[in-house]
GUTOR-772106 format. One record per atom (N, C-alpha, C): residue number from 1; residue in three letters; atom name; x, y, z. Coordinates in nm, 2 decimals, m for minus. Layout:
BEGIN
+-----+------+------+--------+--------+--------+
! pos ! code ! site !      u !      v !      w !
+-----+------+------+--------+--------+--------+
! NUM !  ala !   CA !      X !      Y !      Z !
...
+-----+------+------+--------+--------+--------+
// end
This chain:
BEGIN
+-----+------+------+--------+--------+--------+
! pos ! code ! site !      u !      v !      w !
+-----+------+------+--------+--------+--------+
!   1 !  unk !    N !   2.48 !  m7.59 !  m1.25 !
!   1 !  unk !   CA !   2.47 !  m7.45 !  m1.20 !
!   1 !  unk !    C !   2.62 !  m7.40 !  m1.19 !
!   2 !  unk !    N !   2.64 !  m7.27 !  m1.26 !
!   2 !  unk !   CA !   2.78 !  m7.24 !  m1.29 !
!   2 !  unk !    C !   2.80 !  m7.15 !  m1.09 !
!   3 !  unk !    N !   2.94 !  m7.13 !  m1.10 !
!   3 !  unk !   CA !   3.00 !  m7.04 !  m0.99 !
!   3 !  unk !    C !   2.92 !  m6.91 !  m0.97 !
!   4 !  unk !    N !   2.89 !  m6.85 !  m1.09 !
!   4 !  unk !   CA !   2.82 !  m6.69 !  m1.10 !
!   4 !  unk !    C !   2.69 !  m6.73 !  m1.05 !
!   5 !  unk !    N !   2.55 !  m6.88 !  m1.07 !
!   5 !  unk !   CA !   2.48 !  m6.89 !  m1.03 !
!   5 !  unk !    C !   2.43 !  m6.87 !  m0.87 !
!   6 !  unk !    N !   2.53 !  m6.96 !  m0.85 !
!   6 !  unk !   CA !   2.57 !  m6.99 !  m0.67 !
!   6 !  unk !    C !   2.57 !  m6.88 !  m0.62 !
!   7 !  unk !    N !   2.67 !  m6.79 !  m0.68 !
!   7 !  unk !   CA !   2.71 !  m6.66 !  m0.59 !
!   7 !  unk !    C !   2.56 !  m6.54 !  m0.61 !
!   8 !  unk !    N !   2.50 !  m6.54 !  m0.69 !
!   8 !  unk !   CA !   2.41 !  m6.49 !  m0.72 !
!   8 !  unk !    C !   2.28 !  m6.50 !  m0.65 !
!   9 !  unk !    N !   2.26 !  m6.63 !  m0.60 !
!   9 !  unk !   CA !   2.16 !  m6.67 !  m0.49 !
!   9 !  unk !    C !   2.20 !  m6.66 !  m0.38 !
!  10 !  unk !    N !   2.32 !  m6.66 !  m0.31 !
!  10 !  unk !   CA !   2.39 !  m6.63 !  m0.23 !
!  10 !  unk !    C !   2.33 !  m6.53 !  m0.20 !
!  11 !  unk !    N !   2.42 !  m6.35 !  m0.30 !
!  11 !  unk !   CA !   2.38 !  m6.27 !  m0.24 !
!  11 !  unk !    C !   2.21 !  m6.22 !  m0.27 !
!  12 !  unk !    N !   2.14 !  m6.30 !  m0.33 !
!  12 !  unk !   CA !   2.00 !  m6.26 !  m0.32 !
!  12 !  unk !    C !   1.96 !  m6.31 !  m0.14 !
!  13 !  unk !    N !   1.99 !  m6.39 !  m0.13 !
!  13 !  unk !   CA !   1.93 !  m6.43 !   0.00 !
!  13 !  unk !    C !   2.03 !  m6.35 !   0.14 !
!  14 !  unk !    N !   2.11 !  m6.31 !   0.09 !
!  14 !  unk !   CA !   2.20 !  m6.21 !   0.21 !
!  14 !  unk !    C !   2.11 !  m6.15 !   0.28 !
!  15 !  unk !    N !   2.10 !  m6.12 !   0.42 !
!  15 !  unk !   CA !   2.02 !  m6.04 !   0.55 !
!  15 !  unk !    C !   2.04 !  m5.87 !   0.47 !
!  16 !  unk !    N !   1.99 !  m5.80 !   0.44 !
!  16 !  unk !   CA !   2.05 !  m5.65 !   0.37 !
!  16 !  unk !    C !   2.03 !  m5.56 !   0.45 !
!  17 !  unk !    N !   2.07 !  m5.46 !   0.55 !
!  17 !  unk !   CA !   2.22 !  m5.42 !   0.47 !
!  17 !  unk !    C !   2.32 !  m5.50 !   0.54 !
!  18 !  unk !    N !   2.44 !  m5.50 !   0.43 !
!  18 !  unk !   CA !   2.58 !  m5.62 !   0.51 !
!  18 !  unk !    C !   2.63 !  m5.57 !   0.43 !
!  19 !  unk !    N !   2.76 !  m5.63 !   0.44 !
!  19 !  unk !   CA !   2.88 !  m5.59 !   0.40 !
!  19 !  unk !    C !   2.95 !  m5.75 !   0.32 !
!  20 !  unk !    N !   3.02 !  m5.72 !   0.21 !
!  20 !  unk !   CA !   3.09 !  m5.85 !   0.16 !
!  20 !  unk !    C !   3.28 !  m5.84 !   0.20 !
!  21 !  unk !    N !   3.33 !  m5.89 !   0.21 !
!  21 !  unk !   CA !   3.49 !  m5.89 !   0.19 !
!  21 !  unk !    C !   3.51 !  m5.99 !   0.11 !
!  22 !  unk !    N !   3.59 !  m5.94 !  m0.03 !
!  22 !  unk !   CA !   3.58 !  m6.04 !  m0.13 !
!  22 !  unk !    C !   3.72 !  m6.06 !  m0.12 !
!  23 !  unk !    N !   3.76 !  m6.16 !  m0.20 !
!  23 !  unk !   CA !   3.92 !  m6.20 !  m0.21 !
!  23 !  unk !    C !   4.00 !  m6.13 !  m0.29 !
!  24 !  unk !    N !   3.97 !  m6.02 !  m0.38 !
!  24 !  unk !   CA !   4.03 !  m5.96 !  m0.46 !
!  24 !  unk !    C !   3.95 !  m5.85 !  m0.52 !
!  25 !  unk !    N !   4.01 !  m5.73 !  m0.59 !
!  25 !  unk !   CA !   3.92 !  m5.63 !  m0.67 !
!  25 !  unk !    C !   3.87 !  m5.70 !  m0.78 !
!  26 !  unk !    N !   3.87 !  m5.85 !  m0.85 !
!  26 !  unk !   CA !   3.82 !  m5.89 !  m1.01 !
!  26 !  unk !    C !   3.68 !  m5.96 !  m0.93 !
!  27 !  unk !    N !   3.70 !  m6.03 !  m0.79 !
!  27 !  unk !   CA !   3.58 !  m6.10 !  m0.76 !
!  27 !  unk !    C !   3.47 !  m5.97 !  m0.67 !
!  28 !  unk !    N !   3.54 !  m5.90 !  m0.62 !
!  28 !  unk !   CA !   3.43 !  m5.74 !  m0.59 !
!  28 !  unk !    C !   3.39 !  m5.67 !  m0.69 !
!  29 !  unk !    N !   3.41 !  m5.65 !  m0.81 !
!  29 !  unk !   CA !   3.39 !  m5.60 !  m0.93 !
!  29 !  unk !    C !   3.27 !  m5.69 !  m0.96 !
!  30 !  unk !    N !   3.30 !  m5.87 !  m0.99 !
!  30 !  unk !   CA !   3.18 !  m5.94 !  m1.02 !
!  30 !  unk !    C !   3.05 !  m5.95 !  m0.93 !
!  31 !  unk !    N !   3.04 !  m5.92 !  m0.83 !
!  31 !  unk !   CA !   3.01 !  m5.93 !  m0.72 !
!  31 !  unk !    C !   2.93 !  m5.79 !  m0.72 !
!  32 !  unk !    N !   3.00 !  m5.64 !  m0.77 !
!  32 !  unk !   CA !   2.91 !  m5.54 !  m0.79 !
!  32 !  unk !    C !   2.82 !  m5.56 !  m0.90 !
!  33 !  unk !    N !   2.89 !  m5.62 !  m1.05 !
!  33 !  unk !   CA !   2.82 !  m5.68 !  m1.14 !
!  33 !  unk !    C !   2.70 !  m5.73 !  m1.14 !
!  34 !  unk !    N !   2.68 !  m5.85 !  m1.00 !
!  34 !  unk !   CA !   2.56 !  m5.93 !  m0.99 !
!  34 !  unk !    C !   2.44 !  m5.85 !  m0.87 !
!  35 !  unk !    N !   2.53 !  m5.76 !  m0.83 !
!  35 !  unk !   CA !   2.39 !  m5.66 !  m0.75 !
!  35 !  unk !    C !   2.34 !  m5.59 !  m0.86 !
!  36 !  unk !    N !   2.43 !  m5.56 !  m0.96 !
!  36 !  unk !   CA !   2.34 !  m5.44 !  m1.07 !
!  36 !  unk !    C !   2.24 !  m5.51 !  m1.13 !
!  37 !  unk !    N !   2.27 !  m5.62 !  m1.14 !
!  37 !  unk !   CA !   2.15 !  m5.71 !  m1.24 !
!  37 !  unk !    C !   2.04 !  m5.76 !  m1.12 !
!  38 !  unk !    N !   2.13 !  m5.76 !  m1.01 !
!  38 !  unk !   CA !   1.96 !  m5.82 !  m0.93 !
!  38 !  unk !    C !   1.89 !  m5.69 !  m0.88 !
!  39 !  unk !    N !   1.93 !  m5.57 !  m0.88 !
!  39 !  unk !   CA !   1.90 !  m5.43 !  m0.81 !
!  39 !  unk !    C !   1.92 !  m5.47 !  m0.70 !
!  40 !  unk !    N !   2.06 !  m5.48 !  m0.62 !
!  40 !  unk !   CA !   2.06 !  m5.44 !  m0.56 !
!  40 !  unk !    C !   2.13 !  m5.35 !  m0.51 !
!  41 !  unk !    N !   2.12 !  m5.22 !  m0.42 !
!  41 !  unk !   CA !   2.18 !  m5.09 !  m0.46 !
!  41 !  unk !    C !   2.36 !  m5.12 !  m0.37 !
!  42 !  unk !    N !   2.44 !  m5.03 !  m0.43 !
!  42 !  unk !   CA !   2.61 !  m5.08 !  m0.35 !
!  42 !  unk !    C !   2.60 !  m4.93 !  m0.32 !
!  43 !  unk !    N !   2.62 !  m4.90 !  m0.21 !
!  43 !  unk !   CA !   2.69 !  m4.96 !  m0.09 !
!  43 !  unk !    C !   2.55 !  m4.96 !   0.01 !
!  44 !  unk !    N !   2.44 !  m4.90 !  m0.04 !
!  44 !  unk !   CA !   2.33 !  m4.93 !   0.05 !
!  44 !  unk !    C !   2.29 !  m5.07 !   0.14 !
!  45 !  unk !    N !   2.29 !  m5.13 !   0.07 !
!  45 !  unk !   CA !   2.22 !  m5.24 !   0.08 !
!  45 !  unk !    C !   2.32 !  m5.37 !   0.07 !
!  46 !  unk !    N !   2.45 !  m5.35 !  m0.02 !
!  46 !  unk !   CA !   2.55 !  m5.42 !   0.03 !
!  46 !  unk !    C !   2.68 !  m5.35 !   0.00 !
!  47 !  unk !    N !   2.75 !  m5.38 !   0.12 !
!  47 !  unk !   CA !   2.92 !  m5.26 !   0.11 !
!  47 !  unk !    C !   2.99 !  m5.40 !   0.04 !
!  48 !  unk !    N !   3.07 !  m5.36 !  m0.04 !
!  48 !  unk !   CA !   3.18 !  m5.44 !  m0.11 !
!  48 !  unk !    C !   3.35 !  m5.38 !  m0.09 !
!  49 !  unk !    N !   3.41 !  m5.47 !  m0.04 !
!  49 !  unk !   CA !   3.55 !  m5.42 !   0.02 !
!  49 !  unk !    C !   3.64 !  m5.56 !  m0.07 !
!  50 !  unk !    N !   3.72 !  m5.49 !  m0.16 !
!  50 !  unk !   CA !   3.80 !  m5.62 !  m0.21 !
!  50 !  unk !    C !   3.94 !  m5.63 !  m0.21 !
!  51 !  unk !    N !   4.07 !  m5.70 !  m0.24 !
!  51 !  unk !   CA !   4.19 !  m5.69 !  m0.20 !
!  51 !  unk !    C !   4.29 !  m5.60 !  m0.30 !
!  52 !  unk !    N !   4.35 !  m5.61 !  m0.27 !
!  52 !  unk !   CA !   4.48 !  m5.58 !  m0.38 !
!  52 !  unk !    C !   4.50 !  m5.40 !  m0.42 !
!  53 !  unk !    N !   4.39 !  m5.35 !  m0.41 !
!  53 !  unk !   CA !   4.40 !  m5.19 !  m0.46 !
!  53 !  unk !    C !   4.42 !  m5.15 !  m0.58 !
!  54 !  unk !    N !   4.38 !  m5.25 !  m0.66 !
!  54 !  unk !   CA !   4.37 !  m5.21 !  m0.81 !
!  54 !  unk !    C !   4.30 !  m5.11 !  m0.85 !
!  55 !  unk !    N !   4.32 !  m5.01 !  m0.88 !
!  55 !  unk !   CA !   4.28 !  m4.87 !  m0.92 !
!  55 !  unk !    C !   4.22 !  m4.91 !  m1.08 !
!  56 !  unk !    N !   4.23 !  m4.98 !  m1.13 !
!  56 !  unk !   CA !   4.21 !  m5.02 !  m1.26 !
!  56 !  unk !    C !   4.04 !  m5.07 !  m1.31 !
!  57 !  unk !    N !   4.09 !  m5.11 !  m1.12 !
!  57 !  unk !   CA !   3.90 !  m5.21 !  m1.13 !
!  57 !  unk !    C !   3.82 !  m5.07 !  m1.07 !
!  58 !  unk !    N !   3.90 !  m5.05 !  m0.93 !
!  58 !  unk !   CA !   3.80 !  m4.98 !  m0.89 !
!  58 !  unk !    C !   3.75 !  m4.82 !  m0.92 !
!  59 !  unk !    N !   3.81 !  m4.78 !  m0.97 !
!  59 !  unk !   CA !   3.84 !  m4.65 !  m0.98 !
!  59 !  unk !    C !   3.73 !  m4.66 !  m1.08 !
!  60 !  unk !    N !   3.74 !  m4.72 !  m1.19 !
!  60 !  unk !   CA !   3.65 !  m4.74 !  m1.33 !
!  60 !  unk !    C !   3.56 !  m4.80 !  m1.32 !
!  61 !  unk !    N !   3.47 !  m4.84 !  m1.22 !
!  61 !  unk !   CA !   3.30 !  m4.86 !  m1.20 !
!  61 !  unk !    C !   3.24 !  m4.75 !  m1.15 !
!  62 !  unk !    N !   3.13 !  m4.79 !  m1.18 !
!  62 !  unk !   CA !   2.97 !  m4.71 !  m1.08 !
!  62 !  unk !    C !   2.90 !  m4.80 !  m1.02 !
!  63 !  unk !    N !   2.90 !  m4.79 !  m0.88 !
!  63 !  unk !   CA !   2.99 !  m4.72 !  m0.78 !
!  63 !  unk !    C !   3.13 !  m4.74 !  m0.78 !
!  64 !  unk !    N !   3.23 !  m4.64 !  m0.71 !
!  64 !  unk !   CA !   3.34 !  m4.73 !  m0.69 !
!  64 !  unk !    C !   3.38 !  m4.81 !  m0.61 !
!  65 !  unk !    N !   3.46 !  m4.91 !  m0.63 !
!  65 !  unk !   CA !   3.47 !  m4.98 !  m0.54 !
!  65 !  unk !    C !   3.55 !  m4.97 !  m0.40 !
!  66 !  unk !    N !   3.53 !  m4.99 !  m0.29 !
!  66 !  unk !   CA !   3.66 !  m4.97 !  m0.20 !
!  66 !  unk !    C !   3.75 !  m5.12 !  m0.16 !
!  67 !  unk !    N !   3.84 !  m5.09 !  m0.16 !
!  67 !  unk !   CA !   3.97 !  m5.21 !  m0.15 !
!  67 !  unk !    C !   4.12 !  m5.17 !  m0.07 !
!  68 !  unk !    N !   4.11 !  m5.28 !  m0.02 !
!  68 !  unk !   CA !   4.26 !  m5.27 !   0.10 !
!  68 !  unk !    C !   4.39 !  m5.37 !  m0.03 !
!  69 !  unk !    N !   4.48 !  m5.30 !   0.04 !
!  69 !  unk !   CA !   4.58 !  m5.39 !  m0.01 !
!  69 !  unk !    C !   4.69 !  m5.44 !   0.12 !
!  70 !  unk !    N !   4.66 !  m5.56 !   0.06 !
!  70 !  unk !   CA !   4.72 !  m5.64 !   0.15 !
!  70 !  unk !    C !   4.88 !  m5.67 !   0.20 !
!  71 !  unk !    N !   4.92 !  m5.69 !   0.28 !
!  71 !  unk !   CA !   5.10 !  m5.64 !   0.32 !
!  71 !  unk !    C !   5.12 !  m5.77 !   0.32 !
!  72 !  unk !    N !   5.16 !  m5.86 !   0.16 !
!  72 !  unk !   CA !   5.22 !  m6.02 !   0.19 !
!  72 !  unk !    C !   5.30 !  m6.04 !   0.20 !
!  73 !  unk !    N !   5.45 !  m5.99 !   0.26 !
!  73 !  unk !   CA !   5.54 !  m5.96 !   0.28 !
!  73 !  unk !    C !   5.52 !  m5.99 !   0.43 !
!  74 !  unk !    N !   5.48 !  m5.95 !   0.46 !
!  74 !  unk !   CA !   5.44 !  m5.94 !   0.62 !
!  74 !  unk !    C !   5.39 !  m6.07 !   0.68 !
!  75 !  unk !    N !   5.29 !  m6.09 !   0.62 !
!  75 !  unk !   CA !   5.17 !  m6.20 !   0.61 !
!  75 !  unk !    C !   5.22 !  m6.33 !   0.63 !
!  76 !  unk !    N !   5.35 !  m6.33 !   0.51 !
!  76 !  unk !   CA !   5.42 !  m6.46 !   0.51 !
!  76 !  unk !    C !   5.46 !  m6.45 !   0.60 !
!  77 !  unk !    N !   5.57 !  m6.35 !   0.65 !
!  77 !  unk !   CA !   5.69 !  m6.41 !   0.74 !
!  77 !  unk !    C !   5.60 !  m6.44 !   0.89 !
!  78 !  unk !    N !   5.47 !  m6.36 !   0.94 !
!  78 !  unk !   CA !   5.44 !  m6.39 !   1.04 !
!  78 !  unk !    C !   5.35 !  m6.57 !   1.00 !
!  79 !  unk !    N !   5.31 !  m6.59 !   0.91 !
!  79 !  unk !   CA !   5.27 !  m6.73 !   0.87 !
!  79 !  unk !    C !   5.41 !  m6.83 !   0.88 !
!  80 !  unk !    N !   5.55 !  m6.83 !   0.88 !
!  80 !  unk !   CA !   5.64 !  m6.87 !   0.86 !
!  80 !  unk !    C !   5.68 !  m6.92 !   1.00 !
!  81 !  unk !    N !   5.65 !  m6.79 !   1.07 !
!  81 !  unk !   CA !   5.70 !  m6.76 !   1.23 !
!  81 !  unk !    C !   5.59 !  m6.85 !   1.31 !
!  82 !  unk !    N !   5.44 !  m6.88 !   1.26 !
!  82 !  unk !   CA !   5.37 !  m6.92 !   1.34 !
!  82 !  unk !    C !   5.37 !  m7.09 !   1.31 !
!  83 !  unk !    N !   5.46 !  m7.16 !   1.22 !
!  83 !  unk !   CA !   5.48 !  m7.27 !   1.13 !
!  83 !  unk !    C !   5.56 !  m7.33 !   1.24 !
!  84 !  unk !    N !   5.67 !  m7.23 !   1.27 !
!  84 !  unk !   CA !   5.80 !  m7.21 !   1.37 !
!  84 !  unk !    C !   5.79 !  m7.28 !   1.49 !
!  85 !  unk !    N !   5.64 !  m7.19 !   1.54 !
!  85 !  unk !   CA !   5.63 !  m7.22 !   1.69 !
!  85 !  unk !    C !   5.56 !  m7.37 !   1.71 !
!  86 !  unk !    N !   5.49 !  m7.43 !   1.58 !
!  86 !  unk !   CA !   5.44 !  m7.54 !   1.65 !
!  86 !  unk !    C !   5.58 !  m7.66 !   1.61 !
!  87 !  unk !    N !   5.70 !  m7.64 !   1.57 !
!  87 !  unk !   CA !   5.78 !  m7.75 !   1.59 !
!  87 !  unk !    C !   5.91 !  m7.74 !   1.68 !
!  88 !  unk !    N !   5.88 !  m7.61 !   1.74 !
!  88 !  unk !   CA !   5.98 !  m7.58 !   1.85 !
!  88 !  unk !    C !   5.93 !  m7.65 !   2.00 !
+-----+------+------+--------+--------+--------+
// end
């Protein structure tokens, strides 16, 4: 059973309506991909929010997609700072 299988029964068995947070706009794109083939409707029945703010993915589906972009700049140094506190 491939990765696409998995995720596919996944979101068939999802409680509907919900919401996904995917790790990126290429896996929310696939992810709207596998509701159009199972019907099921976006954003009704499931909201898809994915990272990075690629206008490239999202902008250019039906539906569009919505996506946050993430501040890793930030992300690290507070990850670096919190590294910090457990050897102080």
């Amino acid at each position: 059973m491939t990765w696409t299988d998995h995720l596919r029964r996944w979101i068939r068995r999802l409680p509907k309506p919900c919401g996904i947070f995917a790790a990126n706009d290429e896996v929310s794109n696939h992810i709207r991909g596998i509701c159009a083939t199972e019907r099921i409707s976006v954003p009704d029945e499931i909201a898809i929010v994915g990272v990075d703010n690629d206008e490239s993915i999202c902008a250019n589906v039906h539906p569009n997609l919505s996506s946050v972009l993430a501040d890793n700049e930030a992300i690290g140094f507070r990850a670096a700072h919190l590294m910090a506190e457990q050897f102080l």
